[in-house]
C-alpha atoms as one frame of an Amber mdcrd trajectory, in Angstrom:
protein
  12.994  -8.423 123.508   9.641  -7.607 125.100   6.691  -9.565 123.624   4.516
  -7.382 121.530   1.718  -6.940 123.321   1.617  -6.805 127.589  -1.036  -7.316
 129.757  -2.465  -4.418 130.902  -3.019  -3.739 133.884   0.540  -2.822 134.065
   3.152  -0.945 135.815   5.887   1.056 134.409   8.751   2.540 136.665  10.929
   5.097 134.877  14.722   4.828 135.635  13.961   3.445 139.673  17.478   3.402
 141.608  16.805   0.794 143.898  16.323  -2.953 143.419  14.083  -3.406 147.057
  11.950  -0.954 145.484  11.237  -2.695 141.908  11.183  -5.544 144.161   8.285
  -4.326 146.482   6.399  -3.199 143.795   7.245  -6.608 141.813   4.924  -8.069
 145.248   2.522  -5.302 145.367   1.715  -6.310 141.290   1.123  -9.829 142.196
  -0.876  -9.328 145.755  -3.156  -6.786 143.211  -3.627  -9.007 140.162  -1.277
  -6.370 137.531  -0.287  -8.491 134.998   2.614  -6.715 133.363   6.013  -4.733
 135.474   8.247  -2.723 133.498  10.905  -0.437 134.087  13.563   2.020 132.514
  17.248   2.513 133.024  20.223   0.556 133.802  19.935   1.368 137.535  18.626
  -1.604 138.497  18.991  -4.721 136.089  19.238  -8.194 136.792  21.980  -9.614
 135.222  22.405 -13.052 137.099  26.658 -13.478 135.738  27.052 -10.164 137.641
  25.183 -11.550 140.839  22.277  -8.717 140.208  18.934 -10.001 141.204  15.611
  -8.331 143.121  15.668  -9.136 147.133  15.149 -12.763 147.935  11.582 -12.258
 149.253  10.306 -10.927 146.062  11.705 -13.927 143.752   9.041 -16.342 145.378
   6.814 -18.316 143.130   4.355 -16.865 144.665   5.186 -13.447 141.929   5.414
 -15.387 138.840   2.048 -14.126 138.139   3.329 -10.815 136.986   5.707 -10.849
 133.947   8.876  -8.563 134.291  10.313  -6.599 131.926  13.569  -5.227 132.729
  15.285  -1.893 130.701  12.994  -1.131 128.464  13.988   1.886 126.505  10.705
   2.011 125.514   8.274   0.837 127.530   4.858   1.972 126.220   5.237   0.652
 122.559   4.115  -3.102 123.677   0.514  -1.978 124.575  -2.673  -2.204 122.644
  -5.678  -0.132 123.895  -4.207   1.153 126.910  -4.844   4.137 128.873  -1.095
   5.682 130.646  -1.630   7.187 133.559   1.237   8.936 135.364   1.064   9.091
 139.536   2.604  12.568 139.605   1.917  15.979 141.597   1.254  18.244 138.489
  -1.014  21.153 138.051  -4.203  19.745 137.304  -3.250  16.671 139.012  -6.537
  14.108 140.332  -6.425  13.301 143.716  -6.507   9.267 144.295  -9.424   8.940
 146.321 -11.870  11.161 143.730 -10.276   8.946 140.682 -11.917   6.576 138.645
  -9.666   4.242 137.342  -9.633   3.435 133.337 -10.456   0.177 132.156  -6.826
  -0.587 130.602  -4.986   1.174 132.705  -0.555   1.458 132.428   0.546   2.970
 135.935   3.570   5.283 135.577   6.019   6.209 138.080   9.103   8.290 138.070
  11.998   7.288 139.923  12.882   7.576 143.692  14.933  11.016 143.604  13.043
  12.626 140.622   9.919  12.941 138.633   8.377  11.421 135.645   9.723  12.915
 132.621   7.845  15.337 130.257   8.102  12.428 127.230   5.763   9.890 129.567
   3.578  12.920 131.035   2.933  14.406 126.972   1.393  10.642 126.490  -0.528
  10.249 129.694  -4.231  10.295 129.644  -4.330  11.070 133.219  -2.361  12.441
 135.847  -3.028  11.263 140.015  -1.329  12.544 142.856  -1.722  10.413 146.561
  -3.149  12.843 149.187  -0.042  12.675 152.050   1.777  14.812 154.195   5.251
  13.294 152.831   6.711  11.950 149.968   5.843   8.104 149.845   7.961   5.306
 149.540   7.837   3.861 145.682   6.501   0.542 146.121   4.175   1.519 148.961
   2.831   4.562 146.888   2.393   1.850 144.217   0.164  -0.255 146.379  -1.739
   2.307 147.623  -2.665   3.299 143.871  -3.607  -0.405 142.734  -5.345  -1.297
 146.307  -7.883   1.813 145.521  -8.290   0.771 142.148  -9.473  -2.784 143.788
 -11.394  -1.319 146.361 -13.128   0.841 143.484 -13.966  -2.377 141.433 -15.575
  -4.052 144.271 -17.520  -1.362 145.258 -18.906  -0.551 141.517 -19.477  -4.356
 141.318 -17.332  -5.217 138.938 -15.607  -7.506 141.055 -17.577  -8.649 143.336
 -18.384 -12.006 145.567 -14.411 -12.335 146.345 -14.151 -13.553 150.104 -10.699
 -14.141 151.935 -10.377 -17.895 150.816 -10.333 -16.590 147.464  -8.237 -13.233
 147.776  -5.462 -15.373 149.193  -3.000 -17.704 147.189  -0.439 -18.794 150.376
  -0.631 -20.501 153.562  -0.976 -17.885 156.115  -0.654 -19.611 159.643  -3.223
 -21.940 160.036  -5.357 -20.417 157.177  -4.344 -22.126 153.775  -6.191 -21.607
 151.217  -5.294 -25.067 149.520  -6.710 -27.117 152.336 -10.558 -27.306 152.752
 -10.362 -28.349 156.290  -8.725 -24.829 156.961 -10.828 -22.439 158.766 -11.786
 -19.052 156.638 -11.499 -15.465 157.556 -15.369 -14.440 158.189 -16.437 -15.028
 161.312 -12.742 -14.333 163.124 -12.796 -12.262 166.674 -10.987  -8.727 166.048
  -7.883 -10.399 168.631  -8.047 -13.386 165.994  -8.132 -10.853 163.013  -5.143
  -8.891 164.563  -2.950 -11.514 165.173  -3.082 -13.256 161.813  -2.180  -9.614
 160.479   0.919  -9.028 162.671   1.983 -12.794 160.951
């Protein structure tokens, strides 16, 4: 039984068909601070008798961060002043970049071989569409909609004075973030800055 009230921000996939998926976007959640994952559908569950779980790399502690809600039937009764917004090519549709993300916000997005159904889009507030040549991967189009709503908060200022050492929560290398004999980021050559990115 879901708790009554998630934390918004929060992520809702409807009916996804693949576990790597819920699990990249389980990692893309935690890297961008959402709170809350939820999803629809028996697709992908995670019953641990029948072996079922999300790819090893995205059941590090590292996630716990982000609560998971698995098979919701309905996902959007939990909130409390939230604001849905679907990531869907509609008429009408905003393009990402020209955006501006709502306080509360409750990310929606349909499943990997289909769109988001007409009972989520008659409750959404707003509808976004990503500005590519292709279809996107889920999880990747999900990170691409929660890093611009970051980038969007630090450039309004309201996040702001966030540096590398405190972005980061994991040894990276020889940058750990727990150790303050570690080096930080600023003041790293581009070759330096390119090879702790290819890590």
């Amino acid at each position: 039984m879901m708790p009554k009230h998630p934390e918004t921000p929060a992520v809702i996939l409807v009916n996804p068909k693949y576990s790597y998926n819920v699990g990249g976007v389980l990692r893309m959640c935690s890297c961008f601070g959402v709170k809350s994952l939820l999803w629809t559908g028996h697709r992908v569950t995670l019953d641990s008798s029948k072996g079922q779980r999300l790819p090893r790399e995205e059941r590090m502690k590292g996630y716990a961060d982000v609560r998971v809600y698995a098979n919701q039937e309905r996902p959007l009764d939990g909130f409390e002043g939230h604001t849905p917004v679907v990531v869907e090519l509609v008429p009408g549709t905003q393009l990402l970049p020209h955006f501006p993300h709502p306080k509360n916000p409750v990310y929606i997005f349909g499943p990997e071989d289909g769109s988001v159904p007409q009972v989520y889009r008659a409750m959404a507030h707003h509808f976004v569409a990503i500005p590519t040549a292709h279809c996107l991967n889920l999880s990747n189009a999900c990170g691409l909609v929660l890093y611009d709503r970051l980038l969007k908060q630090m450039q309004s200022g309201e996040v702001q004075g966030w540096t590398m050492d405190e972005f980061l929560k994991e040894q990276r290398g020889w940058f750990d973030p727990g150790n303050a004999n570690s080096p930080g980021i600023e003041g790293l050559t581009g070759v330096e800055s390119a090879a702790l990115c290819e890590r």
